[in-house]
N, C-alpha and C positions, 0 to 999 in steps of 0.2 A: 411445564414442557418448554425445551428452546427451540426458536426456531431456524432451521441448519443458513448458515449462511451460503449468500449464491457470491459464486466469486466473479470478478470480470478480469480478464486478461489486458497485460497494458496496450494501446496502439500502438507503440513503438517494440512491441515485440516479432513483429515480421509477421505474424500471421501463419507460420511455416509450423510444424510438427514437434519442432525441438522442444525442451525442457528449460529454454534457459528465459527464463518471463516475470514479471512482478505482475503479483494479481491483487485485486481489492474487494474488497466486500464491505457495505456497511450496516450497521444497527441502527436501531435510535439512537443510541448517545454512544457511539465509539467508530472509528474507521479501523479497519484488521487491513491489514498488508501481510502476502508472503511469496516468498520466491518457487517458482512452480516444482525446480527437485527439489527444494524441502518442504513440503506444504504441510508438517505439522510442527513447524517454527512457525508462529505467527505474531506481528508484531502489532499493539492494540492500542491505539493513541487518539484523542479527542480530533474531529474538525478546528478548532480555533489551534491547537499545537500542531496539526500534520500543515496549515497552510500558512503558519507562520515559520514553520522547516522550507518549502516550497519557497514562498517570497524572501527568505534570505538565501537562499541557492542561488533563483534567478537573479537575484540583484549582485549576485558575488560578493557579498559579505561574508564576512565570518560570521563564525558558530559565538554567539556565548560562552565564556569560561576559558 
């Protein structure tokens, strides 16, 4: 049996009604990210890979590749 994931809303989504929002959910070994109108796109990427995307954003680096 799996268990359903609980999503969280981003803070920086305004709090307001609209659709337009990044949400997250996590497991034990994966974080899901999805944008709230499309919520059955979901994107599935480790902790150690989602806050190593994060710390090169902020730091305004480029991407690898």
């Amino acid at each position: 049996m799996t268990t359903p994931l609980t999503w969280q809303k981003s803070s920086f989504s305004g709090g307001g009604t609209g659709d337009s929002c990044v949400e997250l959910a996590d497991s034990p070994t994966a974080i899901h990210l999805r944008e709230s109108d499309t919520p059955t796109t979901i994107l599935t990427t480790t902790p150690t890979a989602l806050y190593a995307l994060l710390a090169t954003l902020k730091n305004g680096n480029d991407l690898p590749g």
